[in-house]
C-alpha positions, 0 to 999 in steps of 0.5 A: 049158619054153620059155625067153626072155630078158627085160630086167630092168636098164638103165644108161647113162653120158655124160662131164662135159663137155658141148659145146653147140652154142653151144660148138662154134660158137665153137670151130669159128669159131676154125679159120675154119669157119662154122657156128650153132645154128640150123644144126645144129638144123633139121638134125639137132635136135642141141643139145649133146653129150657128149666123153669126158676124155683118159683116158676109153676106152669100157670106162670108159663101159661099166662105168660103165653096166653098174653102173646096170643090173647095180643096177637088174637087183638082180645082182653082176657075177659072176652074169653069164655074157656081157658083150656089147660094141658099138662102133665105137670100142674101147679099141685100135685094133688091136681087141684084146683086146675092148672087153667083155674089158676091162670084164669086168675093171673091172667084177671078173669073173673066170673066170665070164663070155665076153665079146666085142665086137660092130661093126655101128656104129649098128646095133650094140647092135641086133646085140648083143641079137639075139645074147644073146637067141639064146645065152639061147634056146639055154639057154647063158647065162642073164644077159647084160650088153649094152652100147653104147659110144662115144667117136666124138669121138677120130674127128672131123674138126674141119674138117668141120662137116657131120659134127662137129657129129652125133657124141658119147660116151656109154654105154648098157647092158641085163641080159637075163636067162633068163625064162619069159615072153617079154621079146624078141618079135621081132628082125630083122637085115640088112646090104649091103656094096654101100653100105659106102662111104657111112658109114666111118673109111677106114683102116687099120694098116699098119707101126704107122700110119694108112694111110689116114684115120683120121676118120669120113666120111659122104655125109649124103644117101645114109645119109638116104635109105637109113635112112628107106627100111629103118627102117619096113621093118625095123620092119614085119618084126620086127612080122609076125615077133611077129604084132603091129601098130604100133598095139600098140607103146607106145614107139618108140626109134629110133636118136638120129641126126637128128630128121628120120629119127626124124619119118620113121619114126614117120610111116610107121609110123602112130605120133604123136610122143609115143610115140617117144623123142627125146634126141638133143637132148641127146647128138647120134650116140652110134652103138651107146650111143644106143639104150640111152641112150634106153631108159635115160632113159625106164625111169628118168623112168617113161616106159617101164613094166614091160609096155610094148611097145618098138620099138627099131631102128637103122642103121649103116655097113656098111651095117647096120639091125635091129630088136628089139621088146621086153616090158618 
């Protein structure tokens, strides 16, 4: 029998406290640093965002995810097999122990799952799928919890407004499991060190401290101009991949960073706005966590339907871009 791996569960989480543009304003005036609503808007489309609590780390976001799906997927944590997590920001800045280690504990498995971490950034969760549909296919695993993950406000600079208003936290998650009906149609994944410098934290441990930066930096123009080059091209590949057309994709999920790159796309794929799912508005860059965090709120609003075909693609520093193209 040939084996797939499906999705049967989502979840997702974002922290209590919601930062609106109207918030971030004010405090942003009160370090001198100008900036409004309409600015942040007709450049990003972001109007608020979400910012973990002083003693929330990703793995809490992550778990709290993972138990939606794990409810929707109708499974016990014990009965995954794999917890995959993406993100850029994980609970130690040393990278270790994982990300995924540690929500394997929170979530109680014990001895009965692998867990690690994957970091591709934005592009991460799309890494992560790919992965667990590839340890499903080959019959190692048979439930897979993948989760994106991040708490990118402990990384902003405050001073910067050009990037500070782009990013927040939040949490999404997915239950892959063993099927024999394709779920995973296609996936398709790439990568360019030469653009690594465009989009990066430049710093590193050196004696127990930062050397280096410590925040997020970005040059705007040159990730915009490279993610709406390689998100149709991507897109297209996993397509050819599935021998399927744009015009069979019921629902296009982008990853949630700027609603001009998002219109971009959806244009150059032939595809009206109505089929791409768009809450960015509402969680502004959550980077790994924003591709699932959508397809979350649209299974969960009855938007995505079982049966339906979902694009999901991203971009992230490294530079990295993919795409999976899904049957629910």
């Amino acid at each position: 029998m040939t084996l797939y791996s499906k999705i049967i569960g989502t979840g997702s989480y974002l922290p209590k406290q919601r930062v609106t543009n109207a918030d971030l304003t004010a405090q942003l005036a009160a370090k001198g640093i100008e900036t409004s609503d309409e600015w942040i808007v007709s450049r990003s489309g972001i109007s608020a965002r979400h910012y973990a609590a002083v003693d929330e780390h990703s793995s809490d976001l992550a778990a709290a995810a993972a138990r939606q799906a794990l409810e929707m997927a109708g499974l016990q944590p014990e009965q995954i097999d794999l917890v995959i997590v993406a993100s850029s920001t994980p609970d130690f800045y040393g990278s270790f122990p994982s990300t995924a280690c540690i929500v394997q504990r929170k979530l109680g498995m014990h001895n009965n799952s692998a867990a690690f971490d994957v970091q591709a950034v934005c592009s991460g969760f799309v890494y992560a799928v790919s992965v667990a549909d590839a340890f499903i296919k080959s019959g190692a695993h048979k439930n897979v919890l993948v989760i994106g993950a991040e708490v990118f406000s402990r990384i902003l600079n405050f001073d910067d407004r050009t990037t500070c208003v782009l990013f927040g936290d939040g949490a999404g998650a997915i239950v892959l499991t063993a099927s024999d009906e394709p779920g995973i149609l296609a996936t398709k994944l790439h990568a360019d060190g030469r653009h690594a410098d465009i989009l990066s934290v430049p710093g590193n441990l050196a004696g127990g401290a930062i050397a280096g930066s410590g925040f997020l930096y970005m040059d705007g123009p040159a990730v915009f101009k490279l993610a709406v080059s390689v998100l149709e091209q991507v897109a297209n590949e996993a397509l050819a991949h599935a021998g399927m057309t744009a015009a069979q994709i019921d629902w296009l999920i982008p990853h949630q960073a700027n609603i001009r790159i998002m219109k971009s796309t959806a244009k150059k794929l032939d595809m009206p706005m109505e089929k791409m799912v768009v809450t960015v508005d509402q969680h502004g860059n959550t980077s790994a966590a924003s591709i699932p965090l959508a397809l979350d709120v649209a299974v969960r609003d009855g938007r995505v339907k079982k049966g339906d075909v979902v694009m999901m693609e991203g971009v992230g520093g490294g530079f990295t871009w993919g795409a999976v193209l899904a049957r629910m």
